[in-house]
N, CA and C atoms of all chains as a GROMACS GRO file, in nm:
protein
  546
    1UNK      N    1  22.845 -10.293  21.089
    1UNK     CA    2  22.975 -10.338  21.040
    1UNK      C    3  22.955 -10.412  20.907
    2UNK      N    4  23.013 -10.398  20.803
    2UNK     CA    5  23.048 -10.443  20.683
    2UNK      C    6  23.172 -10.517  20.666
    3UNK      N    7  23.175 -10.582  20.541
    3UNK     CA    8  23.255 -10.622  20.485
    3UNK      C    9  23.367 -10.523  20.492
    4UNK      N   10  23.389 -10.365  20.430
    4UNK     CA   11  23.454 -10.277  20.406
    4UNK      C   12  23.504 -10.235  20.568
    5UNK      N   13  23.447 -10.233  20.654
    5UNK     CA   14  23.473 -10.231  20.774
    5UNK      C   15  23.595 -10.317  20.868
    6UNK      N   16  23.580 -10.439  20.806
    6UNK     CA   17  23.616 -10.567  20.822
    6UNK      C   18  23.792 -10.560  20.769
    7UNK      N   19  23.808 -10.514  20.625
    7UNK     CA   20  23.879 -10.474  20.569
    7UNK      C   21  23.998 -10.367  20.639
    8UNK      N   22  23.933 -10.279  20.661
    8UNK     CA   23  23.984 -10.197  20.717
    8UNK      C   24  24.085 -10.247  20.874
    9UNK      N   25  23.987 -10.289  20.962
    9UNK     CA   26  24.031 -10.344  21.091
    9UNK      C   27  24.178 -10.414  21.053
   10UNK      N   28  24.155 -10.517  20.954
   10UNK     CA   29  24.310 -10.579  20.938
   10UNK      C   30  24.404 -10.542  20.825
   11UNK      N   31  24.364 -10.435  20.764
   11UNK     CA   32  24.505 -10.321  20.736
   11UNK      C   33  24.547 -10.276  20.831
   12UNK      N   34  24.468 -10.218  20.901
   12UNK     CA   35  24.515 -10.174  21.032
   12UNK      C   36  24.604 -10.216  21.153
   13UNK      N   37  24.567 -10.378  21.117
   13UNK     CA   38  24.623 -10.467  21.227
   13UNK      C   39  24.750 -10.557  21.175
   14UNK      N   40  24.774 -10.565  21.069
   14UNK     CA   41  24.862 -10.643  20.975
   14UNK      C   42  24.976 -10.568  20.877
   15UNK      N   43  24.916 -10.407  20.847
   15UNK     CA   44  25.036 -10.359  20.795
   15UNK      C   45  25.017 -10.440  20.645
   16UNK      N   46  24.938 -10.454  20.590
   16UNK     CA   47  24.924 -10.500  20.425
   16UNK      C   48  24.827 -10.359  20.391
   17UNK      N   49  24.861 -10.398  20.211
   17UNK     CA   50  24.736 -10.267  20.180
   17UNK      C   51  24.621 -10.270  20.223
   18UNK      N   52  24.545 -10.175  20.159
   18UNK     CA   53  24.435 -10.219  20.145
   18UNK      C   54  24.398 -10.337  20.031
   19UNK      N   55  24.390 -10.373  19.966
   19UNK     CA   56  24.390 -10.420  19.868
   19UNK      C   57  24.437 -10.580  19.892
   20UNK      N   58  24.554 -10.586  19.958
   20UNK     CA   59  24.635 -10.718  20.018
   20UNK      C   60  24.547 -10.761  20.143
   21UNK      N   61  24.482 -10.702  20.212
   21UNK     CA   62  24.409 -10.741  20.306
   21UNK      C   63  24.278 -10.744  20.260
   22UNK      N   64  24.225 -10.695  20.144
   22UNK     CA   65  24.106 -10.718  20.118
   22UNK      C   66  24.093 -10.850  20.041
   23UNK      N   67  24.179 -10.915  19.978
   23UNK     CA   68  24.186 -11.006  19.856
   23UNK      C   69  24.192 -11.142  20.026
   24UNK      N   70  24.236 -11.090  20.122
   24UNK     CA   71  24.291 -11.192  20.203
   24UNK      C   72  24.147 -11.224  20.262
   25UNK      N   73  24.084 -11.118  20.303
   25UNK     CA   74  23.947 -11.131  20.376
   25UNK      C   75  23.836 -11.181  20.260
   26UNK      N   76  23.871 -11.167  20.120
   26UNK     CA   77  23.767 -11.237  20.069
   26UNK      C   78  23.796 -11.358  20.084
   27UNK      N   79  23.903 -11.388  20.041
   27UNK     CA   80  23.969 -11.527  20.068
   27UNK      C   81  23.904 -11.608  20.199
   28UNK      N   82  23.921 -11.592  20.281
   28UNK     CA   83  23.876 -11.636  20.422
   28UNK      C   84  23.720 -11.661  20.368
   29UNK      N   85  23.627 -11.548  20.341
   29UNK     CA   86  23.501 -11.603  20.320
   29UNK      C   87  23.453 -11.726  20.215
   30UNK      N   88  23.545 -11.657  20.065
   30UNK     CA   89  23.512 -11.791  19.986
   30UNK      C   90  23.561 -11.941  20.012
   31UNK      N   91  23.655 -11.939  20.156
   31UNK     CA   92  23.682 -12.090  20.198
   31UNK      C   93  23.538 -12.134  20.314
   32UNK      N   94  23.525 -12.035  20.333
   32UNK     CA   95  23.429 -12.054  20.463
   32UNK      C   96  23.272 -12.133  20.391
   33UNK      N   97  23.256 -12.053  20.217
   33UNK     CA   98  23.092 -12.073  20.197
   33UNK      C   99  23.138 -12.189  20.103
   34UNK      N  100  23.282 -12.254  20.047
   34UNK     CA  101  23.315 -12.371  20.004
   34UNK      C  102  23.252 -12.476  20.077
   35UNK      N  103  23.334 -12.462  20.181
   35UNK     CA  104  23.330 -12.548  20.311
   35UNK      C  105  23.191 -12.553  20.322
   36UNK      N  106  23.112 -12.476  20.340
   36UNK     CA  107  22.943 -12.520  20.350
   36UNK      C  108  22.837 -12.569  20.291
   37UNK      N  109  22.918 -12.530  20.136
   37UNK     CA  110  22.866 -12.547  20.038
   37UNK      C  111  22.892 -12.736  20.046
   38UNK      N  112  22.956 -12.807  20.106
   38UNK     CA  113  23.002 -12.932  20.050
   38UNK      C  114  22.939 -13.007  20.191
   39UNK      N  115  22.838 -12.932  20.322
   39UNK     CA  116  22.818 -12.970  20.358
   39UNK      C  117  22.851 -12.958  20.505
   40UNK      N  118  22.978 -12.906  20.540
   40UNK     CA  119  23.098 -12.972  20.636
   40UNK      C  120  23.103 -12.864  20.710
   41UNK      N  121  23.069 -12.870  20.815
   41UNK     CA  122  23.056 -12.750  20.955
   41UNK      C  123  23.152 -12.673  20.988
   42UNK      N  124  23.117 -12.556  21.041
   42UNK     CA  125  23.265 -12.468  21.046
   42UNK      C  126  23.281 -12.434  21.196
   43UNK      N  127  23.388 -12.482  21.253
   43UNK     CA  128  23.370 -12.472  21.409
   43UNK      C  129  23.458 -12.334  21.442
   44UNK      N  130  23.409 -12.209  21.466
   44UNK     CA  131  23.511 -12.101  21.547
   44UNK      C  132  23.458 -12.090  21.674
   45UNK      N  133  23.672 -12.137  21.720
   45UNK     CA  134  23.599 -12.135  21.852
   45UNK      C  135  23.634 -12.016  21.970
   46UNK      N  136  23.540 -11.969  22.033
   46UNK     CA  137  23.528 -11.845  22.062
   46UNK      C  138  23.386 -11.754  22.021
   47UNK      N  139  23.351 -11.828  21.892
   47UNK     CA  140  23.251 -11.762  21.823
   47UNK      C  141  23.119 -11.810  21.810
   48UNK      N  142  23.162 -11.914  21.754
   48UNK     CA  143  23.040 -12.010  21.710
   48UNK      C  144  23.053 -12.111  21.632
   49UNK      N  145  22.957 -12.189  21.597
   49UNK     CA  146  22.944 -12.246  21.460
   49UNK      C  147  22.870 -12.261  21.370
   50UNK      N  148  22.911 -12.297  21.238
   50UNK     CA  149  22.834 -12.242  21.104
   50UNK      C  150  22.796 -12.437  21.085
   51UNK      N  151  22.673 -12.428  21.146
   51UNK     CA  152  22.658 -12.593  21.074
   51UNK      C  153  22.519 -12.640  20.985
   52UNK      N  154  22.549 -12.689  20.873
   52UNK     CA  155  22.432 -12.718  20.742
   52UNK      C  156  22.330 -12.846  20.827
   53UNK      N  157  22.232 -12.817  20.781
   53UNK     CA  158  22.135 -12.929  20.825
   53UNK      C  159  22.032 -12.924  20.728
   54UNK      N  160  22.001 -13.095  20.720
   54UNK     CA  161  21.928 -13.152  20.611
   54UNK      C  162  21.783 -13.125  20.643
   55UNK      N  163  21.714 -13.085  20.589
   55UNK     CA  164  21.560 -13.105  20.610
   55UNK      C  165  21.468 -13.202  20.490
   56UNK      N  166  21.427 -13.296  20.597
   56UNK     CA  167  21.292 -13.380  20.488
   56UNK      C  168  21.191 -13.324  20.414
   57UNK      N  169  21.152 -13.364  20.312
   57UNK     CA  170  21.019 -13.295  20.277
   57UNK      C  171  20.890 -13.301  20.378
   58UNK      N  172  20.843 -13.230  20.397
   58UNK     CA  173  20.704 -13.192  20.456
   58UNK      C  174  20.614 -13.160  20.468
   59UNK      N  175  20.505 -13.184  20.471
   59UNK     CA  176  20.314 -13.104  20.459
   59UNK      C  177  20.354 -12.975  20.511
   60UNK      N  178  20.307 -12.887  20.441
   60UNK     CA  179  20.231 -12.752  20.498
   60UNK      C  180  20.171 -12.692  20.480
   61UNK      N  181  20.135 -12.523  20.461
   61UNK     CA  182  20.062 -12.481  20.483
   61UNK      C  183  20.069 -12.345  20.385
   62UNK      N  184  20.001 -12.300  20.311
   62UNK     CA  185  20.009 -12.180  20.225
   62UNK      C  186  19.951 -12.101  20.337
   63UNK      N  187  19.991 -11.997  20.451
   63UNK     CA  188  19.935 -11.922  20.525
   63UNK      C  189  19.846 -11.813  20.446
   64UNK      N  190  19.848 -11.734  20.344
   64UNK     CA  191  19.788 -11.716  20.292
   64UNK      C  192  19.644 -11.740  20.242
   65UNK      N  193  19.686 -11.851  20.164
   65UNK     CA  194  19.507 -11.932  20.115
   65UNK      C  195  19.494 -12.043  20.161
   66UNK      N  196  19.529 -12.095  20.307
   66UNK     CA  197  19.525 -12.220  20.380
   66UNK      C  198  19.540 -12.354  20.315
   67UNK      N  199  19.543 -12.353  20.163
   67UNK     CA  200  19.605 -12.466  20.107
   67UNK      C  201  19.668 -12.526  20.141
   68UNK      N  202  19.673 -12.656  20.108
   68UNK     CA  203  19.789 -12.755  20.164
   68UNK      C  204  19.868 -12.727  20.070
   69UNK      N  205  20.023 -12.757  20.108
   69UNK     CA  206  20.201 -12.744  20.008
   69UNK      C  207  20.259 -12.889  20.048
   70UNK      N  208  20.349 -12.898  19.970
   70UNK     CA  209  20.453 -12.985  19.984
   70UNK      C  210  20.574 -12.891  19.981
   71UNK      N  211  20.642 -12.882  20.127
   71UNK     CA  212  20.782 -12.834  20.157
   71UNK      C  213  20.873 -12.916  20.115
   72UNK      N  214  20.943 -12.931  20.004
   72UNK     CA  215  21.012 -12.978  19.953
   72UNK      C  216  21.176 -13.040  20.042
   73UNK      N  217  21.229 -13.087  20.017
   73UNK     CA  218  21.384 -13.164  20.122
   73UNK      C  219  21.455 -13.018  20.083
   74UNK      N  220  21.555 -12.990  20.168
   74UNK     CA  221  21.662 -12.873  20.110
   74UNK      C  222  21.775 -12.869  20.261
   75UNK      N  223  21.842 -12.825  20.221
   75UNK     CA  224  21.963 -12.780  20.284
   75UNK      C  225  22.001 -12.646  20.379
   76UNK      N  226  21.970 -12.660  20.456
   76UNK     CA  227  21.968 -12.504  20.566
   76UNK      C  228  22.076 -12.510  20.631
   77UNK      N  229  22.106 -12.369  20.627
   77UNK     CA  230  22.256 -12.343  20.726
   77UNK      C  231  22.211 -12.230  20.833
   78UNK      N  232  22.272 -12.304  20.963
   78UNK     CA  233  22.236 -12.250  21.120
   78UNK      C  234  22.365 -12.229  21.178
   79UNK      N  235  22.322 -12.136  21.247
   79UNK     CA  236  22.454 -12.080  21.371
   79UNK      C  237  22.413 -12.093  21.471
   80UNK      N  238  22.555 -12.147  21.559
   80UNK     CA  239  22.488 -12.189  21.675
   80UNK      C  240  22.592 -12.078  21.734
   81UNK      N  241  22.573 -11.988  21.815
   81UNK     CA  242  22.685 -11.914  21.877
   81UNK      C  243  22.738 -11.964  22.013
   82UNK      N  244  22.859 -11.945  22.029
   82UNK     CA  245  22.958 -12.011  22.133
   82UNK      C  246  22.897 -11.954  22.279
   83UNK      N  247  22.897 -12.042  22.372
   83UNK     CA  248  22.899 -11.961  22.531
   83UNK      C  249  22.969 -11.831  22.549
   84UNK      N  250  23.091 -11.847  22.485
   84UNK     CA  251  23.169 -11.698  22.489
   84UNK      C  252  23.106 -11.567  22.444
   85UNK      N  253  23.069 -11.597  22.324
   85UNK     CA  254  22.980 -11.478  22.260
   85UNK      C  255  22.862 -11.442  22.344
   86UNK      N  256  22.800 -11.539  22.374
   86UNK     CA  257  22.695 -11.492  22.456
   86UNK      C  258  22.772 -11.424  22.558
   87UNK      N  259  22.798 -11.455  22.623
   87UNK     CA  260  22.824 -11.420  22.772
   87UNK      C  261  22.908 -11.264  22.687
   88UNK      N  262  22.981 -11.265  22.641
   88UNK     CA  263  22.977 -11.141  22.572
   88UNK      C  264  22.898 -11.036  22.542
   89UNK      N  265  22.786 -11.074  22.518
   89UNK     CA  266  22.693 -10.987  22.484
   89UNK      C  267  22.587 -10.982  22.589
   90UNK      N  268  22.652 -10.978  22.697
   90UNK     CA  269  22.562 -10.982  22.798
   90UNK      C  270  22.638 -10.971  22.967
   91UNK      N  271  22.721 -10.926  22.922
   91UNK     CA  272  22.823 -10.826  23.030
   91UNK      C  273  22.759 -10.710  23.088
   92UNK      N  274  23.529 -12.866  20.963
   92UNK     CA  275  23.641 -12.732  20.986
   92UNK      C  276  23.641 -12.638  21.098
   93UNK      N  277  23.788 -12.654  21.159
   93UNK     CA  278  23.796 -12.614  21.288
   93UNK      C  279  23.911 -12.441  21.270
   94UNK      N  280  23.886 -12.353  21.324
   94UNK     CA  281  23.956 -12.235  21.340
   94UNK      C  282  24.112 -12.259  21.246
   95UNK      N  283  24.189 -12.359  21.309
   95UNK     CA  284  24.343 -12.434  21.288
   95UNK      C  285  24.350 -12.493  21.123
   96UNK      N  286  24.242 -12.499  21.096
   96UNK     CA  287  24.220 -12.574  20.949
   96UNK      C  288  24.200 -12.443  20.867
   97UNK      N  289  24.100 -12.394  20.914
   97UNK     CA  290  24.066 -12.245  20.847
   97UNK      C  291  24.213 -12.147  20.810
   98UNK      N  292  24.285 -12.124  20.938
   98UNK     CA  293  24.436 -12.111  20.884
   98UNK      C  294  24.493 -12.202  20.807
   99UNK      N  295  24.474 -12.260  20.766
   99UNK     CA  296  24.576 -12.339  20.685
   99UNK      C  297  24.545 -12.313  20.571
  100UNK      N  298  24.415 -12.324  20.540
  100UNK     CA  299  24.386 -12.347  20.409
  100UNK      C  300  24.384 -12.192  20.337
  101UNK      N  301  24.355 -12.062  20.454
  101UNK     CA  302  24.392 -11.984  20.416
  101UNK      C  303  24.524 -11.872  20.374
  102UNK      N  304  24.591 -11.963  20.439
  102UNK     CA  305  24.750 -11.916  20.388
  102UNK      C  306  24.780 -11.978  20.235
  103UNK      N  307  24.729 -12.136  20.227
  103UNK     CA  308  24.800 -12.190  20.144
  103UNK      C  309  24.742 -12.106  20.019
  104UNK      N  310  24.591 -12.064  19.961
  104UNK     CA  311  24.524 -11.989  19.904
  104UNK      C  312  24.561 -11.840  19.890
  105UNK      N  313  24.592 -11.778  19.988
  105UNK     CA  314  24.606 -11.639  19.972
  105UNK      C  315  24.752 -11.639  19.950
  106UNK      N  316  24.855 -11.766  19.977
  106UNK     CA  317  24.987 -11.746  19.961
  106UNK      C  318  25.064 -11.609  20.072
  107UNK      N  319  25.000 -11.620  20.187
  107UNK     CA  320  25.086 -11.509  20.300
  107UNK      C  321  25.112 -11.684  20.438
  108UNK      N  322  25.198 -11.627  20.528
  108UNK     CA  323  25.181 -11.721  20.634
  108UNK      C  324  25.166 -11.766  20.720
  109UNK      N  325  25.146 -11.883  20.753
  109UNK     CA  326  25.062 -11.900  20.854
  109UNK      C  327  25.003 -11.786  20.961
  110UNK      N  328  25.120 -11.739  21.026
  110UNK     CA  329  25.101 -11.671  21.097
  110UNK      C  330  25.042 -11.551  21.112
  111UNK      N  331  25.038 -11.508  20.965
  111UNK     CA  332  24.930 -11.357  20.909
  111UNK      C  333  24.839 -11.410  20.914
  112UNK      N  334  24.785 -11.542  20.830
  112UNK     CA  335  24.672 -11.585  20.823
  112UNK      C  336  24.557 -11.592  20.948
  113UNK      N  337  24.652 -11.657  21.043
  113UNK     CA  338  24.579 -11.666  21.190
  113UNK      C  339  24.558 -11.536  21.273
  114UNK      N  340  24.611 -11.431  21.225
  114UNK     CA  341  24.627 -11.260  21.318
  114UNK      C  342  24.505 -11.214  21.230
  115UNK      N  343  24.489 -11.264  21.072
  115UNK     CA  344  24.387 -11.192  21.021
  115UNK      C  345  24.246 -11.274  21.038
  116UNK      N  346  24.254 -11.410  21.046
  116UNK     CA  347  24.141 -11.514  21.102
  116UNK      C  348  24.063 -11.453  21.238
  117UNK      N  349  24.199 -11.443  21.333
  117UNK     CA  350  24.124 -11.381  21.534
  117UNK      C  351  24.099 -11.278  21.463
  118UNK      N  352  24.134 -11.139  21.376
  118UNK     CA  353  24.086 -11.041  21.394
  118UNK      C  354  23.940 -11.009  21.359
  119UNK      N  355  23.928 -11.087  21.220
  119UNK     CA  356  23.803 -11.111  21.193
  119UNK      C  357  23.708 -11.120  21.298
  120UNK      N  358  23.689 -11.213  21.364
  120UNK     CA  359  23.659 -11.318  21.450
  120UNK      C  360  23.612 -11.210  21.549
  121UNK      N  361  23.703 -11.150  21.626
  121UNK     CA  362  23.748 -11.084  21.739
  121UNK      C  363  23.652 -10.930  21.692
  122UNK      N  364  23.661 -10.863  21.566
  122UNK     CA  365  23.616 -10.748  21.544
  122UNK      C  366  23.453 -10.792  21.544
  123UNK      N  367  23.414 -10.909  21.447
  123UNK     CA  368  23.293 -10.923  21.437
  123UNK      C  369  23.212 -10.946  21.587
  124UNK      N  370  23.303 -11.027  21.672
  124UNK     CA  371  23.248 -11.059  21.861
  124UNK      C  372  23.213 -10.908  21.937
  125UNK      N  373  23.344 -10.809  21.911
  125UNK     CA  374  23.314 -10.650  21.959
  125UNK      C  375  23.173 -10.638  21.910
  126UNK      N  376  23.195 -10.616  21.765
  126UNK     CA  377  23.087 -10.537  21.744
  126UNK      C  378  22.943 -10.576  21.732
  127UNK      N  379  22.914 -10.699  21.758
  127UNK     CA  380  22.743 -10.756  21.831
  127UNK      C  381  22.773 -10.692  21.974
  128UNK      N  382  22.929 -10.725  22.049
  128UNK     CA  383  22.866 -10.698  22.170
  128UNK      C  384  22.814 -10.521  22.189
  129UNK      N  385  22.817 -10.492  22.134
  129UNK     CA  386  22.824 -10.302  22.110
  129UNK      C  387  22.694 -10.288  22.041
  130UNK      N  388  22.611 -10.436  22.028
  130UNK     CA  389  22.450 -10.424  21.980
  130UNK      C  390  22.472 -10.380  21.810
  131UNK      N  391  22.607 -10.398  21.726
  131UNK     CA  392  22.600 -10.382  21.586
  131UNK      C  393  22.496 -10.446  21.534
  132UNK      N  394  22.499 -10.399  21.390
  132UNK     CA  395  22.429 -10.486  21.278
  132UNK      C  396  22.596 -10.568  21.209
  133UNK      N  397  22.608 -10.645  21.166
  133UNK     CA  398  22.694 -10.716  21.094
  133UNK      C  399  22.646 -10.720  20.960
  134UNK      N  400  22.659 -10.705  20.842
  134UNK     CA  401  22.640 -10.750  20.695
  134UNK      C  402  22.744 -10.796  20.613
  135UNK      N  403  22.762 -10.915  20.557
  135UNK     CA  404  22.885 -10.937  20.492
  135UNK      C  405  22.779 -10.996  20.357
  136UNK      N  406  22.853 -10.970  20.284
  136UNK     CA  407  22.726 -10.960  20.138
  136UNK      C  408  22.836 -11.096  20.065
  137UNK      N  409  22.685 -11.168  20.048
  137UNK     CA  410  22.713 -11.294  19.984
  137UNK      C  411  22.757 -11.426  20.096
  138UNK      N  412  22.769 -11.365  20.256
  138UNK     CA  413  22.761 -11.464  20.305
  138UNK      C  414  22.625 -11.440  20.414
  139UNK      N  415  22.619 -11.377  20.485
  139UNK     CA  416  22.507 -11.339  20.561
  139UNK      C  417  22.525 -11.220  20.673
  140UNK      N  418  22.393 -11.195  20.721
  140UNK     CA  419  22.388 -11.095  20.818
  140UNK      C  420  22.393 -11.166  20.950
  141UNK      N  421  22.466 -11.074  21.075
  141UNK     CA  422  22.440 -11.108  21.213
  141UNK      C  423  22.359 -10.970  21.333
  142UNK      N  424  22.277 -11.035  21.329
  142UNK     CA  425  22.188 -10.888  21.441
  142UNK      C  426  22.169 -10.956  21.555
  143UNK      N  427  22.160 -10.871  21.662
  143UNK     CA  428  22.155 -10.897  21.811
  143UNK      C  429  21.997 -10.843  21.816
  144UNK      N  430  21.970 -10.990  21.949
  144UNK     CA  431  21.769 -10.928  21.954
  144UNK      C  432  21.775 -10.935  22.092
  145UNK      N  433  21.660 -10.873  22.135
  145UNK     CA  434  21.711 -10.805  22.294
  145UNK      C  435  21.601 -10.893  22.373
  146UNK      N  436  21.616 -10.963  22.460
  146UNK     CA  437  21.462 -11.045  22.536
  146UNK      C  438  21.484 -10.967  22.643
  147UNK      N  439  21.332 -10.949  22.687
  147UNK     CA  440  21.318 -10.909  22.829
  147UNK      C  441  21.293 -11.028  22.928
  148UNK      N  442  21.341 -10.966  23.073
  148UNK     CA  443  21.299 -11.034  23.166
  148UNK      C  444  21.185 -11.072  23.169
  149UNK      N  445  21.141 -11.182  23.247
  149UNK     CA  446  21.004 -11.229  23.280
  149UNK      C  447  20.958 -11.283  23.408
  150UNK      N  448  20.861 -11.361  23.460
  150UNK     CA  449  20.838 -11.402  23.565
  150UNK      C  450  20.813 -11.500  23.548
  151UNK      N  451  20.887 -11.600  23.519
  151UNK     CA  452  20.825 -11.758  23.501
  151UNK      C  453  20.835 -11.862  23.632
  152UNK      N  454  20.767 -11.987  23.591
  152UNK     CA  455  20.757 -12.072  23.702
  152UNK      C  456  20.830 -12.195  23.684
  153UNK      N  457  20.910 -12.274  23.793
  153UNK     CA  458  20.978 -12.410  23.756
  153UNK      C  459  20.883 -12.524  23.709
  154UNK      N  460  20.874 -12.540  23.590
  154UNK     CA  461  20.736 -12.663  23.598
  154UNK      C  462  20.747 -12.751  23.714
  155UNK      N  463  20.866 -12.763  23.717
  155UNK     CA  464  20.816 -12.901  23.812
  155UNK      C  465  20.816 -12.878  23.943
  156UNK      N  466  20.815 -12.772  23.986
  156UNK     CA  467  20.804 -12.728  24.098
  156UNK      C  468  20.681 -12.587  24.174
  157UNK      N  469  20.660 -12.570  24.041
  157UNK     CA  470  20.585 -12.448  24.070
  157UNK      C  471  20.598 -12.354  24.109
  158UNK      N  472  20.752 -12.326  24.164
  158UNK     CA  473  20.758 -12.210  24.220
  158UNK      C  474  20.783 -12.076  24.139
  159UNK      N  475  20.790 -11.945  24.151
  159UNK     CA  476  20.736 -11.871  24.063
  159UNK      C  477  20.929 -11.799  24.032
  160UNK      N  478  20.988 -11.806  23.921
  160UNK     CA  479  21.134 -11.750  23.907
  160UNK      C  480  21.167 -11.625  23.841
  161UNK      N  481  21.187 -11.516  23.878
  161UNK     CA  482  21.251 -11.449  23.796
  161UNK      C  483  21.352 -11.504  23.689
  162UNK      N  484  21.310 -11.465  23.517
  162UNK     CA  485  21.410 -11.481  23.435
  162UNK      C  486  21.442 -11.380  23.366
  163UNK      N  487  21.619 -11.359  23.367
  163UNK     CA  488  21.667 -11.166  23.351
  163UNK      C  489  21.652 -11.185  23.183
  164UNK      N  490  21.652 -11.092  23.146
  164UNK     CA  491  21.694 -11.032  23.030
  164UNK      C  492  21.795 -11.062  22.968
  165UNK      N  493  21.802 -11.079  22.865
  165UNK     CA  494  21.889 -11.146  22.752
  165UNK      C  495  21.961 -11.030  22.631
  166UNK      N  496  21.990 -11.128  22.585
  166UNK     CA  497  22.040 -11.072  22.430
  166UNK      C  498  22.137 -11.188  22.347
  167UNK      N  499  22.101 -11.162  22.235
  167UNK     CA  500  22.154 -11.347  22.145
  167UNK      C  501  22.158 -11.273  22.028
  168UNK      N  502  22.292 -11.339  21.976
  168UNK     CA  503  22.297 -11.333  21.800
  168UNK      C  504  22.269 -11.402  21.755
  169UNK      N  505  22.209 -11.332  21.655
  169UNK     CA  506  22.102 -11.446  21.535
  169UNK      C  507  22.176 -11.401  21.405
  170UNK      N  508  22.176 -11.508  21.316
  170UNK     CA  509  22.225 -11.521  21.179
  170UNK      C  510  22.151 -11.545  21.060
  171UNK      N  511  22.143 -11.468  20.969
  171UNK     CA  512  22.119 -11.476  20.854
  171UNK      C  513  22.150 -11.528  20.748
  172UNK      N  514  22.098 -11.614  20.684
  172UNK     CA  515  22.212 -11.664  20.618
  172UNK      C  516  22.161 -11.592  20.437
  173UNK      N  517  22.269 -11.524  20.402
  173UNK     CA  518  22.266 -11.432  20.242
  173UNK      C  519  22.230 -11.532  20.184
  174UNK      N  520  22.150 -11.468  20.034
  174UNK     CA  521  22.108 -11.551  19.962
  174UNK      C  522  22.194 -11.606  19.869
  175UNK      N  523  22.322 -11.607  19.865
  175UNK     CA  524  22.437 -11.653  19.783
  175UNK      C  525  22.422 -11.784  19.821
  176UNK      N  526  22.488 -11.773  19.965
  176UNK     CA  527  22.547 -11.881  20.014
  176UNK      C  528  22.404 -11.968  20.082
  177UNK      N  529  22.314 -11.965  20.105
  177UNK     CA  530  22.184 -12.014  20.121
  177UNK      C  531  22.190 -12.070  19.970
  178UNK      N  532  22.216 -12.035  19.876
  178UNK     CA  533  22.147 -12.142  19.718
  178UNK      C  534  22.263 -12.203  19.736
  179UNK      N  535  22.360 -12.185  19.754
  179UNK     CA  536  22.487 -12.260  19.722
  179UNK      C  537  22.506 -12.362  19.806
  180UNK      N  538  22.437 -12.381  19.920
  180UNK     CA  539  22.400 -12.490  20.048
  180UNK      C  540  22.276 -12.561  19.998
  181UNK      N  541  22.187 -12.537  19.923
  181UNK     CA  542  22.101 -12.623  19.914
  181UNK      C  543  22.114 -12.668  19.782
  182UNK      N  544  22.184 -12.638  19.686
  182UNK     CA  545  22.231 -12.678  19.570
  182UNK      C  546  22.268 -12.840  19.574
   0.00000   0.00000   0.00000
């Protein structure tokens, strides 16, 4: 499933163009990677959630040439998926 | 940000209402839940991928009890997060 896929489903379901439902579904995403972008968790519920987490800098490891690194601090985004989904996918 | 917020902010943006907003929010939502459970690949470009990974059963033991448990077989969505919105989170 794609984006274009995605598209499709809610022309289908809404009766807008294509075009009116595609501008709508980008819409939805560029609020979604705003919203993450600033930090601030995205709760769907039914689905899951989209939540950012801070990481410290840290020792590691060049697996490669066993060198030591410095893992630098950064910003990671995790999904946690809902009980529903699971149990969904496992009917 | 909760599902109810996500409508809002996407009507006020796309300028349709409320009520489209939220039929095209579940459908999203609802098409992307089908199609993991149907073992899809998901790709939405610029925000991330969702793939389903399959665990097998096993034979494990209760630590604290020792006794020996069947554990069934699984399946879980895992998320990717695109490299758009991955720089744009750690930015």
């Amino acid at each position: 499933m794609t984006k274009v896929d995605i598209i499709s489903t809610v022309y289908e379901k809404v009766g807008f163009s294509k075009k009116e439902a595609m501008r709508v579904v980008e819409t939805i995403f560029d609020i979604m990677k705003e919203t993450l972008e600033r930090g601030e968790k995205i709760k769907i519920s039914g689905f899951g959630n989209f939540v950012v987490r801070k990481k410290r800098n840290r020792r590691g490891r060049n697996p490669q040439t066993g060198g030591d690194i410095e893992i630098s601090a950064r910003k990671i985004m995790t999904f946690k998926p809902s009980q529903v989904l699971k149990n969904e996918l496992n009917r | 940000m909760n599902k109810a917020e996500l409508v809002l902010r996407v009507a006020e943006r796309a300028n349709v209402t409320q009520k489209v907003a939220k039929v095209i929010v579940d459908t999203i939502f609802e098409g992307m839940r089908d199609s993991l459970a149907k073992g899809e690949r998901i790709e939405i470009r610029g925000f991330g991928s969702f793939v389903v990974k399959n665990y097998e059963g096993y034979r494990g033991r209760n630590p604290k009890t020792g006794a020996l448990v069947d554990v069934s077989g699984k399946r879980l969505p895992f998320f990717k997060v695109g490299k758009e919105l991955k720089e744009r989170v750690n930015s």
